[in-house]
TORDRENZA-874047 format. One record per residue (C-alpha): x, y, z. Coordinates in pm, whole numbers, padded with zeros to 5 digits, always signed. Example, Ala and Ser with C-alpha at 12.3 -4.5 7.8 and 13.67 -1.06 7.14 Angstrom:
REM TORDRENZA-874047
+01230-00450+00780;+01367-00106+00714;
END
This chain:
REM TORDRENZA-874047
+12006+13727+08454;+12170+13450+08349;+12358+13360+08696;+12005+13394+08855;+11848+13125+08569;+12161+12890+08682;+12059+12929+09006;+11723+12866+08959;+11790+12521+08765;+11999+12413+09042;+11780+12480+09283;+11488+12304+09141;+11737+11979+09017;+11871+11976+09390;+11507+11982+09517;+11372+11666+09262;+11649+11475+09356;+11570+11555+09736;+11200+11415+09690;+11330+11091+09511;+11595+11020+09810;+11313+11109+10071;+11097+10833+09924;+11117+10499+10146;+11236+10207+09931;+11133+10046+10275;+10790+10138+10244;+10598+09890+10049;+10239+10003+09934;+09988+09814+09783;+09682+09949+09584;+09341+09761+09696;+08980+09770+09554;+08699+09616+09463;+08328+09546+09596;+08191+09420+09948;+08442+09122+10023;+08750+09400+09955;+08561+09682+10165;+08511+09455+10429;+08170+09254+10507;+08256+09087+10817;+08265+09189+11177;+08569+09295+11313;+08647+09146+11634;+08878+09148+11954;+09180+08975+11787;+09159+09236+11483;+09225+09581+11682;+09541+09547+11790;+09830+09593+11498;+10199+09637+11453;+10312+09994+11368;+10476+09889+11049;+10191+09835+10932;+09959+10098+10772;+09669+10279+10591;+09623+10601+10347;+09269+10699+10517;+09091+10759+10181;+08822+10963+10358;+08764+11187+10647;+08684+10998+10948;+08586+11160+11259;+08455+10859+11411;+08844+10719+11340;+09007+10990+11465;+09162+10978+11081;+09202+11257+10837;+09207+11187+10426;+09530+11125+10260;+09716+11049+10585;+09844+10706+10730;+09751+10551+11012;+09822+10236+11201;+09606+09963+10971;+09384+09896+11295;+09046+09809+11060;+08822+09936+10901;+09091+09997+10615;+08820+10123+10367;+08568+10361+10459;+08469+10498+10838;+08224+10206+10909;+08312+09893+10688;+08439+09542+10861;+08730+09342+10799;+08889+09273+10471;+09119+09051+10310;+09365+09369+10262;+09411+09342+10705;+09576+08992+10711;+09750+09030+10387;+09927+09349+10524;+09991+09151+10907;+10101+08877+10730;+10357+09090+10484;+10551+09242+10790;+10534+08937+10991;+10726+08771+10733;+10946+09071+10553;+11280+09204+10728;+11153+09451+10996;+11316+09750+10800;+11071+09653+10581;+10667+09880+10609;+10374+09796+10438;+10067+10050+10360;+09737+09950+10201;+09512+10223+09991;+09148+10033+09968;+08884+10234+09755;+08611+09949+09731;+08261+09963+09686;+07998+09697+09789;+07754+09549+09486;+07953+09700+09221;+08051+09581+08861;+08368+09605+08738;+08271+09958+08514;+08293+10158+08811;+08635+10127+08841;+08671+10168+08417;+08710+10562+08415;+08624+10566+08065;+08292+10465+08177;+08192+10480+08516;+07931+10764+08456;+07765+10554+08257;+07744+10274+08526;+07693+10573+08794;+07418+10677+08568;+07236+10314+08656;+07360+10238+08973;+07079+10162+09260;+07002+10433+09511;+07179+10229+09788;+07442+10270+09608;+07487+10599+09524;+07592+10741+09859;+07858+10532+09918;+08019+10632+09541;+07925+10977+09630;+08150+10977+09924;+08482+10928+09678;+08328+11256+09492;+08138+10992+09235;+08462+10861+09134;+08608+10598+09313;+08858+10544+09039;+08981+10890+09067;+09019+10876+09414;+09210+10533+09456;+09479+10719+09141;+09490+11069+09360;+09585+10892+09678;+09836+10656+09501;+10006+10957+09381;+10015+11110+09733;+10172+10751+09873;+10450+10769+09616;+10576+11029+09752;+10637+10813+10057;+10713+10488+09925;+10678+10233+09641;+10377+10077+09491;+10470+09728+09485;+10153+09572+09423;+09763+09569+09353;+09476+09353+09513;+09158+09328+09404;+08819+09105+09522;+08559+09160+09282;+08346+08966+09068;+07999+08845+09218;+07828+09147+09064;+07979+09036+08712;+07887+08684+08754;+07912+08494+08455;+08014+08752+08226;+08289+08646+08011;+08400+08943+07912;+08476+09046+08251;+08887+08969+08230;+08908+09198+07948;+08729+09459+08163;+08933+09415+08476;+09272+09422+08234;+09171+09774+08080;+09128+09904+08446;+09430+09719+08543;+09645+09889+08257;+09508+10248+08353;+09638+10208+08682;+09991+10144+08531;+09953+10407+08261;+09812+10696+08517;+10065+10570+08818;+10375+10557+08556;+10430+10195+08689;+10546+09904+08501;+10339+09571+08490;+10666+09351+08570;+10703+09491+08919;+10357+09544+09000;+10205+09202+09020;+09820+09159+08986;+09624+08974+09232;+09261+08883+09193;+09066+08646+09494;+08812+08404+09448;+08467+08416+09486;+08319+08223+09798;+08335+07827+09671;+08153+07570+09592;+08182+07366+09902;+08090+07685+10099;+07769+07717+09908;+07894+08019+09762;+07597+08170+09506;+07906+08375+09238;+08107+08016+09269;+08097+07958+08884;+08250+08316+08824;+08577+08143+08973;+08633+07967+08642;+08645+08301+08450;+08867+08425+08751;+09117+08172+08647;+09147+08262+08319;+09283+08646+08425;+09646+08476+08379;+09568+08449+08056;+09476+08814+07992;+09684+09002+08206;+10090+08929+08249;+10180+08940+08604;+09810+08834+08745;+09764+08609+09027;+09433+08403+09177;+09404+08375+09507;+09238+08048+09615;+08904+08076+09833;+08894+07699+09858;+08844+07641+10307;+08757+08011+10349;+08437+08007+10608;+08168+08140+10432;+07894+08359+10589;+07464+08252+10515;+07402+08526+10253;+07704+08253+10022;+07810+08584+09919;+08071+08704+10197;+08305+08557+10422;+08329+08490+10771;+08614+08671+10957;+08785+08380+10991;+08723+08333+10609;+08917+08723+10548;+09188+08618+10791;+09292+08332+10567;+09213+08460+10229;+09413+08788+10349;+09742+08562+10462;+09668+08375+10117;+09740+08729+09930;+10003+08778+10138;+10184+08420+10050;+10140+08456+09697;+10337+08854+09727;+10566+08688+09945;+10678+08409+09733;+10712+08669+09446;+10956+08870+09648;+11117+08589+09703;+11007+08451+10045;+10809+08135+10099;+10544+08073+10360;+10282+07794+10483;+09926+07960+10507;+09609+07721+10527;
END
């Protein structure tokens, strides 16, 4: 009995120290979310559907129209949220990572956003309580991550650690909170769960948070870009991303896919630089 209780320990150390081996230190993944500028608002043109292989996406859904099954990765040809969103900021962040990163080097985005949402959706504390309010538009597109977007951005995070390492989180979020000072606070507590339920520690997983659409693009949720800058402030490791000469679409709300093409390679500097590689972006 004993003999077959050695064996059995053996086994099961020899098989957790197979899964941590088989995990890609190559494989650099990056958690994404937020409302309609991180789901993708704009429309995704010629230029956009071509993509190198290193780079991909976790399909969070199940996308016939994709050809693209939940919890597997594709090649990041957009949409990189759900089966009918446009371009994002998370496309050119991830083109710009492997253009610029050794080519042993993959990225992989995870984007669970949802357009006109505040901040408490993500707070899984909470988020039936914001559910419970939400406006009827709304609820279909919440309803398609089970009514938990949250839970569905942590359960396929968990699934891409098995193939690689979470080395950082995006998110674009804000116009729906505009004004509320309190908001940093908010965006820190969902910003720590992610950490606590992920096991991952804040000094290698930096935070970075884009600007709204500015000032000089007419942008309506400019003002919130003051509180933006004060997430430095709240959470270690947190990053702005400038929106200062992104295009800006008529509703001042979203940007032009120009706009996501340079706000995405502005992500993408900032990561860089923190991994130690420096880049010229507009």
């Amino acid at each position: 009995m004993k003999t077959k209780l050695l064996f059995i320990v053996i086994v099961t150390l020899f098989l957790s120290g197979a899964m941590v081996i088989a995990q890609d230190q190559d494989f650099h993944i990056y958690l994404c979310f937020g409302q309609s500028n991180m789901e993708g608002a704009a429309r995704i043109e010629p230029q956009d559907t071509t993509v190198d292989g290193r780079f991909m996406v976790m399909e969070t859904l199940d996308c016939p129209n994709l050809g693209r099954v939940r919890g597997n990765w594709y090649p990041a040809i957009p949409p990189l949220c759900r089966c009918r969103t446009g371009l994002s900021p998370a496309d050119y962040f991830g083109r710009t990572m492997i253009e610029h990163l050794p080519e042993n080097i993959r990225v992989g985005v995870i984007n669970v956003s949802i357009g006109g949402c505040k901040i408490q959706l993500f707070d899984k504390e909470n988020y039936k309580e914001y559910v419970s309010t939400a406006p009827g538009w709304m609820i279909p597109m919440i309803n398609s991550y089970d009514g938990n977007p949250y839970a569905r951005l942590i359960e396929m995070a968990k699934l891409a650690q098995k193939d690689g390492v979470i080395k950082g989180i995006l998110m674009h979020q804000g116009e729906s909170d505009n004004g509320d000072t309190t908001w940093p606070g908010k965006v820190r507590t969902v910003y720590e769960n992610l950490l606590k339920d992920l096991d991952l520690q804040p000094e290698n997983v930096p935070f970075l948070a884009g600007e709204m659409v500015s000032a000089a693009e007419g942008g309506i949720c400019a003002d919130m870009n003051a509180i933006i800058a004060t997430l430095p402030q709240v959470i270690p490791n947190s990053w702005v991303i400038s929106s200062e000469g992104c295009p800006g679409t008529p509703d001042h709300l979203h940007f032009t896919p120009e706009g996501y093409r340079i706000l995405g390679r502005r992500y993408a500097a900032r990561m860089l630089s923190l991994l130690g590689y420096n880049i010229d972006v507009p």
